[in-house]
TORLUMLUM-611867 format. One record per atom (N, C-alpha, C, O): residue number from 1; atom name; x, y, z. Coordinates in steps of 0.05 Angstrom, whole numbers, plus 5000, padded with zeros to 4 digits. Each point is the difference from the previous one (the first is absolute). Layout:
residues N
    k   a    xx    yy    zz
  NUM  CA     X     Y     Z
...
end
This chain:
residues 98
    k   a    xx    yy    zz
    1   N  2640  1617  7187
    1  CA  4993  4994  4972
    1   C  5026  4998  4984
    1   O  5016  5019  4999
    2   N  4988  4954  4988
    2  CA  5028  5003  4979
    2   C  4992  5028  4980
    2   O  4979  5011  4993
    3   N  5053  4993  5004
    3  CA  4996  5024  4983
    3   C  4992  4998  4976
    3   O  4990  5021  4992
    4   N  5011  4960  4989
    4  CA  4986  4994  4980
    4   C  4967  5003  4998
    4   O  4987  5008  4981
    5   N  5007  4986  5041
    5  CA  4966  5002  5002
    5   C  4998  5024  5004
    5   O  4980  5011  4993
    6   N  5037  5001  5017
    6  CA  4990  5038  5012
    6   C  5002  5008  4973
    6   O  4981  5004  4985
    7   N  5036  4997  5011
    7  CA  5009  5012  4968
    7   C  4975  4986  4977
    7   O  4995  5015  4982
    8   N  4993  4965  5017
    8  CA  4982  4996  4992
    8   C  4969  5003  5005
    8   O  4984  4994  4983
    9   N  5009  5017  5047
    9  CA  4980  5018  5007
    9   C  5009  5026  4993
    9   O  4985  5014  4986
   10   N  5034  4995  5020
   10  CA  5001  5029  4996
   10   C  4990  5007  4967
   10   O  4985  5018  4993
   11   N  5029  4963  4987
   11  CA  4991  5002  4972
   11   C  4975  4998  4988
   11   O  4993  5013  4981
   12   N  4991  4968  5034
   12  CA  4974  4986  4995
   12   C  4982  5033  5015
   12   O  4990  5018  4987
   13   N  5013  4979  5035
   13  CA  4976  5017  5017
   13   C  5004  5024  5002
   13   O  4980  5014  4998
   14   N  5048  5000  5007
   14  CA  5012  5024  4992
   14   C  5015  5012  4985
   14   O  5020  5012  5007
   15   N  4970  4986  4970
   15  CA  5018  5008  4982
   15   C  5012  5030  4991
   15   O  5017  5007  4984
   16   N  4967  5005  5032
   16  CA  5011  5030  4996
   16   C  5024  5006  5020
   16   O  5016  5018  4999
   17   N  4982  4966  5013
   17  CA  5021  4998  5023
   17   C  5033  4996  4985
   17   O  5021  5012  5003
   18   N  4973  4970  4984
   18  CA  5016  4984  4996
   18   C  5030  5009  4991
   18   O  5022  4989  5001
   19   N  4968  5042  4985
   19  CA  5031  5020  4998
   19   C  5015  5021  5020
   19   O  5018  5016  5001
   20   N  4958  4970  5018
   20  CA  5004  5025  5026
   20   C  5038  4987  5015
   20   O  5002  4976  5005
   21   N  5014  5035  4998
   21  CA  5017  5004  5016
   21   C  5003  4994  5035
   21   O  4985  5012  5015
   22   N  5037  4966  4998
   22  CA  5000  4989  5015
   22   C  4988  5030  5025
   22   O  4984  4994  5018
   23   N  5024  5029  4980
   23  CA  4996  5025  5020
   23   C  4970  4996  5006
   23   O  4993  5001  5023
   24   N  4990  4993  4958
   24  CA  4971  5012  4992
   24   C  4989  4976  5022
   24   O  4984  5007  5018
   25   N  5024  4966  4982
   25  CA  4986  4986  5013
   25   C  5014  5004  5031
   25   O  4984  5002  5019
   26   N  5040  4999  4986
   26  CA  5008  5009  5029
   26   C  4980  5026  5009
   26   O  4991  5002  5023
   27   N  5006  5011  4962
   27  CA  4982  5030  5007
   27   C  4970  4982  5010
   27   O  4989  5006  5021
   28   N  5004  4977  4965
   28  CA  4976  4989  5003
   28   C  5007  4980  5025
   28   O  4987  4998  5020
   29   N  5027  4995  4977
   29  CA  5007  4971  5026
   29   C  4989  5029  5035
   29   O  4984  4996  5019
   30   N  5034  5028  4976
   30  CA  4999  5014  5022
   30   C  4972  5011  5008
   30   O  4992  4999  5023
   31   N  4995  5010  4957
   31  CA  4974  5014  4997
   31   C  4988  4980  5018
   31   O  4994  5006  5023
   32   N  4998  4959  4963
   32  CA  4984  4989  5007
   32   C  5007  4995  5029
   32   O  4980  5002  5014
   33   N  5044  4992  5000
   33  CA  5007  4996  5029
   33   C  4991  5028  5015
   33   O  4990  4995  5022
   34   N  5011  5025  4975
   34  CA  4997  5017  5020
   34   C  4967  5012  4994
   34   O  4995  5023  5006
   35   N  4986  4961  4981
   35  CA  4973  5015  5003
   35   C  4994  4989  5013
   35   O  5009  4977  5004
   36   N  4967  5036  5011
   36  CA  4990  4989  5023
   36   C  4981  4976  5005
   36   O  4979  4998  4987
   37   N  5027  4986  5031
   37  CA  4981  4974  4998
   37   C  4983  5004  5024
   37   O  4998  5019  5016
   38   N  4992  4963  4983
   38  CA  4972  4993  5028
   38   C  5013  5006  5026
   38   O  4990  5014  5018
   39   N  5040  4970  4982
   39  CA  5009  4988  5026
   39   C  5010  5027  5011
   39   O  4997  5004  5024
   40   N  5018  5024  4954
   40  CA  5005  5021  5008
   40   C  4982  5019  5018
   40   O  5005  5011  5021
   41   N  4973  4987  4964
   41  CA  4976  5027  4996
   41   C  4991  4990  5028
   41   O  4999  5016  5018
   42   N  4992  4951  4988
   42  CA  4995  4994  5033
   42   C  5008  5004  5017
   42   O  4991  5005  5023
   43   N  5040  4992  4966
   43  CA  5018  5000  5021
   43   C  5001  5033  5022
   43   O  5004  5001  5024
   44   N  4991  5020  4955
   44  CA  5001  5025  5011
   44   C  4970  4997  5019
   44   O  5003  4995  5024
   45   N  4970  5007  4965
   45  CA  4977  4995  5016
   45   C  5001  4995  5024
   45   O  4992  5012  5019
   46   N  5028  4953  4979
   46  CA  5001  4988  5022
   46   C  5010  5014  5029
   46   O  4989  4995  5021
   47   N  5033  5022  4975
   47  CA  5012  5007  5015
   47   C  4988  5027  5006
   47   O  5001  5006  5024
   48   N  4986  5014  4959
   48  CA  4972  5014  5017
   48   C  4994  4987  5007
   48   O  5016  4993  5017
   49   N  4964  4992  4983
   49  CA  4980  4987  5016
   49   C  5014  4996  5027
   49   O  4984  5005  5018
   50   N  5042  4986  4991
   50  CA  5007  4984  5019
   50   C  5007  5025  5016
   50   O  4991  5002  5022
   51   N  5030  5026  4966
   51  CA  4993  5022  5014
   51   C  4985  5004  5013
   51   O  5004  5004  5024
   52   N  4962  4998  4960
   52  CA  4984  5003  5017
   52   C  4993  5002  5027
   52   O  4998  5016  5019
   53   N  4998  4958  4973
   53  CA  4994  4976  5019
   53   C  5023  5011  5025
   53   O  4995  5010  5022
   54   N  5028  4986  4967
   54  CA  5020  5002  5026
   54   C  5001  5030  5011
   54   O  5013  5003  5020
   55   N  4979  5012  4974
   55  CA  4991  5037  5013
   55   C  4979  4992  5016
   55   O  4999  5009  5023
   56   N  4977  4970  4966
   56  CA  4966  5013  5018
   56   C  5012  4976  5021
   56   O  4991  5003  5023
   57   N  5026  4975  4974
   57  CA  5010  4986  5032
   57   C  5010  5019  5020
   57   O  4992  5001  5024
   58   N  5027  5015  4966
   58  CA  5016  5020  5015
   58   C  4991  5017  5015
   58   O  5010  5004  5022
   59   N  4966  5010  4967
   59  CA  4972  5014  5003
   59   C  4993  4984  5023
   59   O  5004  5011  5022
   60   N  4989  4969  4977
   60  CA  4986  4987  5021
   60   C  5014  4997  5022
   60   O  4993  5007  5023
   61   N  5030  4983  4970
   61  CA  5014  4994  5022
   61   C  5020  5027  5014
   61   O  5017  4994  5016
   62   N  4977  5038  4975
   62  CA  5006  5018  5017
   62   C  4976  5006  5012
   62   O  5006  5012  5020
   63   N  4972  4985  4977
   63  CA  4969  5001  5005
   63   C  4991  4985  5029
   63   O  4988  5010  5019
   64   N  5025  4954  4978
   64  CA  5000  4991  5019
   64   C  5016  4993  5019
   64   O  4991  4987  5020
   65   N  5043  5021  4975
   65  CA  5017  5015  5024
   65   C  4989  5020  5014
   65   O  5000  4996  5025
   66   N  4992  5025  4968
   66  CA  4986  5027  5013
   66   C  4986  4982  5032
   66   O  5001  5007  5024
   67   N  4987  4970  4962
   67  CA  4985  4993  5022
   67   C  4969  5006  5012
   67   O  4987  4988  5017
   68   N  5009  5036  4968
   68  CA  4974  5009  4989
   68   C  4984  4991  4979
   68   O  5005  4986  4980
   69   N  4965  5031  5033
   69  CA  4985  4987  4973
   69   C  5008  5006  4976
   69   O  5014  5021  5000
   70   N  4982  4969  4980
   70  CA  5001  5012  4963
   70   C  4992  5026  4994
   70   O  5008  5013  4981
   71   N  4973  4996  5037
   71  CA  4996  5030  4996
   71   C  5024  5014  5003
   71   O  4999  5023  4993
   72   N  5019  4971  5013
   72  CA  5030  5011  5007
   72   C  5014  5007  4982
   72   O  5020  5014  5002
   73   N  4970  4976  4973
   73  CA  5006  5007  4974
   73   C  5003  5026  4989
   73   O  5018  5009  4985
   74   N  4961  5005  5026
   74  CA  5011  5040  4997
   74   C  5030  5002  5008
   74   O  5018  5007  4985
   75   N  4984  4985  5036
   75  CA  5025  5012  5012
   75   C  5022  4978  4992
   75   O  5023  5007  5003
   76   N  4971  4970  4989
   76  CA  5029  4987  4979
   76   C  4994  5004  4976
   76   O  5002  4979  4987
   77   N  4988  5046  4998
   77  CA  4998  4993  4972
   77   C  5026  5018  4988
   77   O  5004  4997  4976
   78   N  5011  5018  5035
   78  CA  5021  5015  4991
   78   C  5023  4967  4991
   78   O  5009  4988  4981
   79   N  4992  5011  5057
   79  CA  5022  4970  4993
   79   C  4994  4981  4976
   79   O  5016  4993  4982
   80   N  4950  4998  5020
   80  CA  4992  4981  4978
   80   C  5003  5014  4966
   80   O  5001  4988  4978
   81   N  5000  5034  5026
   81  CA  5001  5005  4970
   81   C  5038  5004  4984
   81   O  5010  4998  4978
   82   N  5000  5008  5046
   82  CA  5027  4995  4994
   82   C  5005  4968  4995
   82   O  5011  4993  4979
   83   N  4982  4992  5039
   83  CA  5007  4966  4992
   83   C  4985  4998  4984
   83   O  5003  4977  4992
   84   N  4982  5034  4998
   84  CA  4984  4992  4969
   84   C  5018  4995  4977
   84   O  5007  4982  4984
   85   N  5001  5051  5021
   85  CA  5029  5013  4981
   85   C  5019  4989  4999
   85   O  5011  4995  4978
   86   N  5001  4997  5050
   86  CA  5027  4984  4999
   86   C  5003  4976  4993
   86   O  5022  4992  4990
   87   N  4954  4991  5014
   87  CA  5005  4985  4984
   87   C  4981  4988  4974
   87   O  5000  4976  4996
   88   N  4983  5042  4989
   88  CA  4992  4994  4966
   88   C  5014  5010  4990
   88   O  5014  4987  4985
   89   N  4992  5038  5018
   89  CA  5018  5021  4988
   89   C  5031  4991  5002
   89   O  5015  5009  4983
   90   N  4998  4974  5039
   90  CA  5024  4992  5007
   90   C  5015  5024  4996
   90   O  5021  4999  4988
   91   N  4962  5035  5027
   91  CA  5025  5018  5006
   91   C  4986  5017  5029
   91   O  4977  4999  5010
   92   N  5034  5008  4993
   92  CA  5005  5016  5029
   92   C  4978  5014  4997
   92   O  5001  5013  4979
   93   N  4968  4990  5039
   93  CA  4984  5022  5001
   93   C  5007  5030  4997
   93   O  4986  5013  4985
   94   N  5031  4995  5025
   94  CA  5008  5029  5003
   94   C  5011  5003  4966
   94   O  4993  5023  4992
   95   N  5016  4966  4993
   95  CA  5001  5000  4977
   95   C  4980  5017  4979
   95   O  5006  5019  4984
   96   N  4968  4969  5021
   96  CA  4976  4993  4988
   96   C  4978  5026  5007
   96   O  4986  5014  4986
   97   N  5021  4983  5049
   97  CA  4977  5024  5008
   97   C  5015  5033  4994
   97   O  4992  5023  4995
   98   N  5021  4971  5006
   98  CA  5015  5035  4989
   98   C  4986  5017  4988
   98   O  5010  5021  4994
end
């Protein structure tokens, strides 16, 4: 926008503004960039979700190395609940179970 026209919206549509000081709108320029948008708030979801997902594969796939049936699951659920941990949590089981 030429600066003539800004300076002439700013007068027309905000005019209370209009004595405010170059700081007041930098304070505002920052505010409005770092609140949170759509693409943020998904972005976290997304990557639970994909945790998930990537623990109950892990699950499975120490389940069906064993080589046994799925009932086998009593006896890998110590292992499986550590790879749960290690990786949603992205820290060391022994951390956590303490």
């Amino acid at each position: 926008m030429k600066p003539s026209k800004r300076q002439d919206h700013l007068r027309r549509c905000h005019p209370d503004k209009t004595e405010k000081d170059l700081k007041y709108f930098q304070t505002f320029k920052d505010k409005f960039q770092k609140r949170p948008t759509l693409d943020k708030m998904f972005a976290s979801t997304s990557q639970r979700n994909y945790d998930g997902l990537r623990a109950s594969y892990n699950i499975s796939l120490l389940i069906a190395k064993s080589g046994k049936p799925h009932t086998i699951g009593d006896k890998l659920i110590l292992p499986a609940v550590e790879e749960v941990l290690k990786t949603v949590l992205h820290k060391p089981a022994s951390d956590i179970i303490k």
